[in-house]
N, C-alpha and C positions, 0 to 999 in steps of 0.2 A: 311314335308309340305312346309319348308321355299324352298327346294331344286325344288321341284314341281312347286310351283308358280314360281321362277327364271324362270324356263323352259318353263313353258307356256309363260310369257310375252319375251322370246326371241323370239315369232316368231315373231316379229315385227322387234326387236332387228335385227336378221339375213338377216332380208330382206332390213330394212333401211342398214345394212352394205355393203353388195353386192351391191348395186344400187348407195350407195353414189360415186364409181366411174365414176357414168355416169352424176354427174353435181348435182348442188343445185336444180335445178328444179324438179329432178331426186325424189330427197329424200322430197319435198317440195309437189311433186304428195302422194308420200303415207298417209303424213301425213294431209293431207286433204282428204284421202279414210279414214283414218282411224277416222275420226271426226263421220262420218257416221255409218263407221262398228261398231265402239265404244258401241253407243249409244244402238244395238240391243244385244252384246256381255253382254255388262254391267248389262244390265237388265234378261238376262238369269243365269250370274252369280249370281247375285242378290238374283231372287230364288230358284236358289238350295243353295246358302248362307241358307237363310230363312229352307228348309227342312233338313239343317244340323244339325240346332239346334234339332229340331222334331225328328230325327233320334239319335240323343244323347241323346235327354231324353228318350225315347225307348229303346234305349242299357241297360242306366240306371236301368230302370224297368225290365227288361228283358223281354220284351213283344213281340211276334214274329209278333204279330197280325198287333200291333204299327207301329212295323220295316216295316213290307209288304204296312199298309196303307202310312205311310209316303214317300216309294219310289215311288211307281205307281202314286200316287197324283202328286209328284213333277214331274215326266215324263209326263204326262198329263199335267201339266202350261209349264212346258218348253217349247215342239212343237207348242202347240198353240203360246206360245209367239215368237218365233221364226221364223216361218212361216207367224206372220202377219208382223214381222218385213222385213223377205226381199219381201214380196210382197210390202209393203209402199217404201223401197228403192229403187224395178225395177218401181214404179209410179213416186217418185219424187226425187230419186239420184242424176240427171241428170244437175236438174236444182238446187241443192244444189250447186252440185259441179263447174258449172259454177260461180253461184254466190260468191263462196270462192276463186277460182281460181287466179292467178294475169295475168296469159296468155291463150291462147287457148292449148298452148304444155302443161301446167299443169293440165287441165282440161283431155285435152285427157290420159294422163299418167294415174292421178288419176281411169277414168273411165275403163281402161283395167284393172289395180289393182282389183278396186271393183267387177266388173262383176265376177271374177273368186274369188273373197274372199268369193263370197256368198255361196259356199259348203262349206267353212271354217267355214266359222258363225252355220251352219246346223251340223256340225260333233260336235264344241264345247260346242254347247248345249245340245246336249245329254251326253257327255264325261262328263260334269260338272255333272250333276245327278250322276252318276256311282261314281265320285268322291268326292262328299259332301255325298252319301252311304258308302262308303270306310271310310270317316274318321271320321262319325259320331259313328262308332263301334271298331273305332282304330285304324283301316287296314291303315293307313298312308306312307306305304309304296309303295302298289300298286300303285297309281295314278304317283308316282315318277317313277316306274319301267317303267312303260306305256311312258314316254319321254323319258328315257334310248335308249327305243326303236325305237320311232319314230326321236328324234334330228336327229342323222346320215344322215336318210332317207331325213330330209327336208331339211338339208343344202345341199347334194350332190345334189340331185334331181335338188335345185334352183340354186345354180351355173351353171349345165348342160343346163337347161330352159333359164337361163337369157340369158348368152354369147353364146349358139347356140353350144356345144362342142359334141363332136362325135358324129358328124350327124345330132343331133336334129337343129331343126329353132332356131333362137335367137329370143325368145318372150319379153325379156324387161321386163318391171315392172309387166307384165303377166306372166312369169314366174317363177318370184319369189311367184308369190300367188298360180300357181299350186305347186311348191314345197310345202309350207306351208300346203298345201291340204291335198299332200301329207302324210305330217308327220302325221297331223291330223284324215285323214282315219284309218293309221294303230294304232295312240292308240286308238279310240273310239272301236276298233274290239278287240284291248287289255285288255280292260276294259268291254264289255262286254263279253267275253269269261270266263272272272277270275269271274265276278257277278253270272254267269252259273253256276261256279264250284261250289261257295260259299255258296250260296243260292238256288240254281236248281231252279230259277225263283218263290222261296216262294211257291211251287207247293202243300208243306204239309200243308201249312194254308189257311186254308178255312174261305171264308166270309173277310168281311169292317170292319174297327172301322167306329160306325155312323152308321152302320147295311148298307147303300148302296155306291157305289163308288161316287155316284154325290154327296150326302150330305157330304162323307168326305173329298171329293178335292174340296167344299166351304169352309166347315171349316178349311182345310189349308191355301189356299190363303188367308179367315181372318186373321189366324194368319200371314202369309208371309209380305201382302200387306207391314205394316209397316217398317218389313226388307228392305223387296224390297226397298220401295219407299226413306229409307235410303241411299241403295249403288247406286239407279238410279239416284237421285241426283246427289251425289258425280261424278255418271259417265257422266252424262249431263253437272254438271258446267264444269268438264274437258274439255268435245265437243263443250261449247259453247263459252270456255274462247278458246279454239284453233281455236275455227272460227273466234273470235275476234284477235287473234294472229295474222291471214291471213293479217288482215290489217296491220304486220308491214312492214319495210323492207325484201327482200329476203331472204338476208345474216341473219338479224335478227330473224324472222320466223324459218329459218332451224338451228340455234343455239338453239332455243328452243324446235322446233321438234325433234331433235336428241338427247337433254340430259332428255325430258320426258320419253320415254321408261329405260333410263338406274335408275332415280330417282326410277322409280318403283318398277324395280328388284331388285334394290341393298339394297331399305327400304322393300323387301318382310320377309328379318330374322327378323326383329322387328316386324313386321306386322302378318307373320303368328305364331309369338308368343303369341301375343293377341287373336290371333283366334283361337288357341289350347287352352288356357287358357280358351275361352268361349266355347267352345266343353266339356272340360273335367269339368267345373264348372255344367252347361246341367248334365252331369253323374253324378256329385256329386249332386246337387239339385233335382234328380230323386233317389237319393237313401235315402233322409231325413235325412241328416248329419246335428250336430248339427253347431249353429251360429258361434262358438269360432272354431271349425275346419274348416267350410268356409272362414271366416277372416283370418288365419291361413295359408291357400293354396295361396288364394287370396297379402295376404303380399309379401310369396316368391316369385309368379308369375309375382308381380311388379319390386320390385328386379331385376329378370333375364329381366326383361324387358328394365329395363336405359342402364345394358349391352350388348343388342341388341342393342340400339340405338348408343349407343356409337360408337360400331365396324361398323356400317352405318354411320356414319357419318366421319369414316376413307376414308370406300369404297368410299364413293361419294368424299374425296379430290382425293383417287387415280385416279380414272375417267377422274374427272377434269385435272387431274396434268398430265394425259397420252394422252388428246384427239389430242394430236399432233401427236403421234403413230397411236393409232387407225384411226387416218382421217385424212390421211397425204394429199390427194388431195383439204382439205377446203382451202377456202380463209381466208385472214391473219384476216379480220372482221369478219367473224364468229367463228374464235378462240379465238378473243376479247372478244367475247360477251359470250362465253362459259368459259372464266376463272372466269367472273364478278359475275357468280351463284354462286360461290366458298362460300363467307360468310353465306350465307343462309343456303347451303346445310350442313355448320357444327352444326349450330343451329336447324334445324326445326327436326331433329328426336327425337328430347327428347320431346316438349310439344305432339307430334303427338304421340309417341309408348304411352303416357298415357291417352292421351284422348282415343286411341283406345280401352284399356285394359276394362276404362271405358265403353266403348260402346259396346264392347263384353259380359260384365257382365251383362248390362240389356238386350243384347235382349237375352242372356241364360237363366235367370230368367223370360222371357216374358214382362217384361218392356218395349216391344218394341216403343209405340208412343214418352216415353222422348227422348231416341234414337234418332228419326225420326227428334223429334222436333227442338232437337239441330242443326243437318249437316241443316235442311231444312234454318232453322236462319241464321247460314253461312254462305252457302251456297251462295242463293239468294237474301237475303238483306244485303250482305256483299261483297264475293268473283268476284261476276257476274257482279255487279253495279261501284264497284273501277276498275276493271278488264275494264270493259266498259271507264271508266273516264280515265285512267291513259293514254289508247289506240287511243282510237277515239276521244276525248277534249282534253287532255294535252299532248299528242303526247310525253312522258316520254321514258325516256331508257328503254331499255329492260329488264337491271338489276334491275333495281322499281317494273316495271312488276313483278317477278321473284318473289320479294319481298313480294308481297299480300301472296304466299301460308304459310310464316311464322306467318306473320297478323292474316292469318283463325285461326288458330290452337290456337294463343292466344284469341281470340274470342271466340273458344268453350272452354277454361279450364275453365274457374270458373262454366260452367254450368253443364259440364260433374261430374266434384267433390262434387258437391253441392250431386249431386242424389246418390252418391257411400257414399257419408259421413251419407245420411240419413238413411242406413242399409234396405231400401225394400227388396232390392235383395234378400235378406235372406229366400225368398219360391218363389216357382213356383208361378206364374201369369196365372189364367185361359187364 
């Protein structure tokens, strides 16, 4: 799973690296498509996040019926969601992206990016279903096997695309999103091919939980919403503290634009540790295990947790301590500005891999509004508001900046612990 996520958030990763040759502006356009693209991404992960759990508690019971309603539901929220999202973004992308822009060349960059990211957006939302299927029943492997195969494909592709090599046009920052596309086509075709094998499309079980399909993909998205409305937060303040970012310097903006993506990947071993731990808690709380064996799991799964973080918090000095190598072309200011995250980033994965561990256990137990309640606290009368102050009133470094995502994380600990200490967790939550 940790290897998975890596993969997926490289596609970003590989596209800002190829492009970063072509100038600050360059890398400064995606990351203002990607404010946008974020936002519809995020909220599709979101709920197949949400059907992950459904789908492990069904594994749990061993319920075929469960397994089939919980997949087809969550494919039904996905498309819809998806599909209203890039129809909003070909209405009003346009004029986001001018408005975040710092030039007309940024704005144009970012909008050839987008236009062609929008089949990306459309493949990885169904990809997510298949893959919150996969590892709600175990299969953790597959989803990984699936960027084994597509990587290759979308780095070569977007080198090809970008620089215009054997013969093809040089599309630019357009062509690195077809490459991306690329990659992305062939694992969704991966992934549903191996669902086929797996399952032969649930073709043996007959009939709904809920008795009809409409009443039980209501009562998913009841249960989802809360998840959802969880990780959309978290992915909204991101998009909205980066549009706030727009307003720093160039050099400064693209110091921060370039070491978000790698923060991500590199806290995904911590992160999709906590998220195996609330998958496999889902299976154990679906099979009526007692209290002192929940506790029991749940200790060691903390444990292996501080030691994810730890080794994250390695990765991110190597990062930092390498972006000389990797992005040899930056200016000597934005190398500046990318060493200064350095303190931060040895700190912030310890209160974070535990608040998350936290968070994973209520919404597996169905706890899900404390959840919600928490990031939402955060989130927005916290992260959004100083984020706002630090940027556009006190015109602060960028290293202060930086600074607030350590702040969030102490903000949610006493509240995340409070609800683990008071043992709810301990049964399913209708």
């Amino acid at each position: 799973m940790a290897m998975r996520s890596v993969m997926m958030f490289s596609i970003v990763i590989i596209d800002l690296y190829l492009v970063s040759s072509l100038g600050e502006e360059a890398v400064a356009s995606i990351g203002i498509a990607t404010v946008i693209t974020g936002m519809v991404m995020g909220t599709t992960l979101a709920f197949a996040n949400a059907m992950q759990i459904k789908v492990a508690q069904a594994y749990g019971n061993d319920n075929p019926l469960e397994l089939k309603t919980a997949f087809y539901c969550g494919l039904a929220i996905n498309i819809a969601i998806v599909f209203t999202g890039i129809v909003l973004i070909l209405l009003f992308g346009g004029s986001l992206l001018d408005l975040m822009a710092h030039s007309t060349e940024i704005a144009n960059g970012a909008s050839s990016y987008l236009q062609v990211f929008l089949l990306v957006l459309f493949a990885e939302a169904l990809s997510s279903v298949f893959t919150s299927q996969f590892n709600g029943c175990g299969r953790t492997k597959l989803a990984f096997y699936s960027f084994l195969i597509s990587a290759p494909f979308n780095v070569a592709s977007s080198i090809v695309l970008i620089f215009g090599l054997y013969g093809f046009p040089a599309l630019g920052l357009a062509g690195a999103a077809w490459g991306s596309f690329i990659g992305a086509g062939l694992r969704l075709l991966y992934l549903a091919w191996m669902f086929y094998r797996l399952h032969d499309l649930f073709q043996q079980v007959s009939g709904w939980l809920h008795t009809s399909f409409l009443t039980a993909t209501i009562k998913q998205f009841n249960f989802s919403w809360p998840i959802a409305a969880t990780f959309v937060s978290m992915t909204f303040t991101n998009q909205v503290c980066m549009g706030i970012y727009s307003n720093l310097s160039v050099y400064q903006f693209a110091a921060i634009t370039l070491i978000m993506p790698w923060v991500r990947i590199a806290g995904q071993l911590s992160y999709t540790w906590t998220q195996a731990t609330g998958i496999l808690l889902a299976q154990l709380l679906g099979k009526s295990l007692s209290s002192n064996e929940l506790d029991t799991f749940l200790s060691r799964a903390w444990r292996g947790a501080f030691k994810a973080a730890f080794v994250v918090a390695m990765v991110y000095a190597l990062i930092i301590l390498a972006t000389r190598w990797i992005y040899a072309d930056l200016s000597e200011e934005t190398r500046l500005a990318l060493l200064s995250f350095l303190p931060v980033l040895l700190l912030v994965p310890f209160p974070r891999v535990s608040n998350a561990i936290c968070g994973n256990v209520l919404r597996a137990s169905g706890d899900t509004r404390s959840s919600m309640n928490i990031h939402l606290l955060a989130n927005w009368l916290f992260m959004v508001p100083m984020t706002a102050l630090f940027v556009l009133v006190l015109n602060v470094s960028v290293t202060w900046v930086f600074a607030l995502f350590l702040l969030e994380e102490l903000v949610k600990f006493p509240l995340f612990h409070r609800r683990i200490w008071s043992k709810e967790w301990h049964t399913i939550k209708a």
